[in-house]
Residue, then its C-alpha position, 0 to 999 in steps of 0.5 A: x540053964x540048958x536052954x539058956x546055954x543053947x540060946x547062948x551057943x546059937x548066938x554065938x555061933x550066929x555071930x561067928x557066921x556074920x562075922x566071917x560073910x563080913x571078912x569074905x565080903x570085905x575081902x571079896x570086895x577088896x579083889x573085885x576093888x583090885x581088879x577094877x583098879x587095874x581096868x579103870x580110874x578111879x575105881x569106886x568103893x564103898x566103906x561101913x562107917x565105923x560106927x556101924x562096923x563097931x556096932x555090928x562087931x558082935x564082941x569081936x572088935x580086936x579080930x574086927x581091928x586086925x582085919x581092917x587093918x591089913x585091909x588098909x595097908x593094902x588099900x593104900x597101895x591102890x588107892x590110898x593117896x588119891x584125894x578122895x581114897x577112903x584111907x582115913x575111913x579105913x583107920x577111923x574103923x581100925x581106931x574105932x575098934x582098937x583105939x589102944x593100936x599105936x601104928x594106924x595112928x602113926x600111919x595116918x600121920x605119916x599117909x593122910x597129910x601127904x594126900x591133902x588131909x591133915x585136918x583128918x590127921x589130927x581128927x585120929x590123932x587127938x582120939x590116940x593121944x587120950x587112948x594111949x597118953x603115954x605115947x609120944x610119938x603119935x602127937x610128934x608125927x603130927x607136929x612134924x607134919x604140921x612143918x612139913x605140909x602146912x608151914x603152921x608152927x602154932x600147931x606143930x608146937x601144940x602137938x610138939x609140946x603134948x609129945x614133950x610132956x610124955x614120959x621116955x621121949x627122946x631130947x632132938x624134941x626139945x630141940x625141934x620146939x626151939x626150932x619150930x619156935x625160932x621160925x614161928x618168929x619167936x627169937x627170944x624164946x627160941x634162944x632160951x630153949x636151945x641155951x636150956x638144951x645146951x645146959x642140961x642135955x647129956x647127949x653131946x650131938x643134941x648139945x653141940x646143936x644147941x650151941x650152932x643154933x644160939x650161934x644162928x640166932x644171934x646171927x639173926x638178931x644182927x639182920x633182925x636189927x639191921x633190918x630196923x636200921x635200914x628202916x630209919x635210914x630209908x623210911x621203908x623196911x628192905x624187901x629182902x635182906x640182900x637190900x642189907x648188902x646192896x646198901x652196905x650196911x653189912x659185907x655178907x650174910x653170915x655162912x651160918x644162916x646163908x641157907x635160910x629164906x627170910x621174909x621181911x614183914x613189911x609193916x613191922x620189919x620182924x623177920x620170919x623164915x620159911 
């Protein structure tokens, strides 16, 4: 027992003295990184893959987590938003490490689609909605961000409907699927989600919203119908709906829904906005 215990301590302080060159190196390589940033561009690094960083962790996988964590933070500030930068290889080891840490997948959300990698984004995002099924917010940031950088609907209401389903989330996310619906193309099913907002919804801004929106929807099946009738007046769709006022079928457009850009679909003449 007592050798046993000895082989025991020995490997344990041995972890702990590769442990520590792995934090020195990782820190002493970050101030090198630092400095170099600062005399050329870009600066080059090198990053472990977060496999071999999570099988050489030796049990220490929190601390291991924390390090890199604070690491990426300062990272980004460097480097971070360069298009080749290393920052999801630095939240891939931090999630890989600790995948129930909510904030590094917030984070690559909020950071990873501005620089061009939302794909990434998602690649994190899908490991933390099965570490932490109860958190909402990590598939909303996606779906958000889906709107935002990519104009693709299908997918924000895919990560907007997972983030729906999740206990404590807040009602404006009902309202931003109806929306995202809405500009999918979708005025049907958009309508009938805002109106079920507006029955059941205790918070009195998030239903007078509602309300505003049945009202911009009906405004835009009126366009949407007279885009139709334009059709059958003159064998063609109108290229944008201002052709609607030029050819007097209607006085304005109305205030409600002046703001939004619409594209005609030239085949079909269904209306979509950007």
């Amino acid at each position: 027992m007592r050798i046993f215990f000895r082989l025991s301590s020995v490997f344990q302080i041995t972890a702990l003295a590769v442990l520590f060159l792995v934090v020195f190196w990782s820190q002493t390589g970050y101030n090198h990184f630092f400095k170099d940033r600062r005399s050329h561009y870009p600066a080059q690094v090198f990053l472990a893959p977060a496999t071999l960083v999570e099988s050489s962790s030796f049990g220490f996988r929190n601390f291991l987590a924390d390090v890199f964590w604070i690491q990426s933070v300062q990272y980004l500030i460097i480097e971070g938003l360069l298009k080749n930068s290393f920052m999801f290889q630095y939240l891939d080891i931090v999630t890989t490490l600790d995948p129930r840490f909510e904030y590094p997948y917030l984070f690559a959300n909020l950071i990873l689609p501005r620089k061009g990698s939302i794909d990434e984004a998602r690649f994190l995002t899908d490991r933390g909605i099965e570490a932490i099924p109860s958190s909402w917010q990590i598939p909303f940031y996606l779906g958000v961000q889906y709107k935002v950088f990519s104009k693709d609907y299908e997918q924000a209401l895919k990560y907007m409907n997972i983030a729906a389903s999740k206990p404590g989330k807040p009602d404006y996310v009902d309202s931003l699927i109806a929306s995202y619906t809405l500009r999918s193309g979708d005025q049907t099913s958009a309508r009938e989600l805002f109106d079920a907002i507006y029955k059941t919804t205790t918070n009195e801004f998030i239903k007078q919203s509602a309300k505003a929106w049945i009202q911009e929807i009906d405004h835009i099946g009126l366009i949407q119908s007279l885009v139709f009738g334009y059709k059958r007046l003159y064998g063609v769709y109108p290229q944008t709906i201002d052709d609607l006022i030029t050819k007097k079928l209607i006085g304005k457009i109305p205030d409600d829904i002046k703001s939004f850009r619409f594209i005609i679909n030239q085949e079909t003449g269904m209306l979509t906005i950007e």
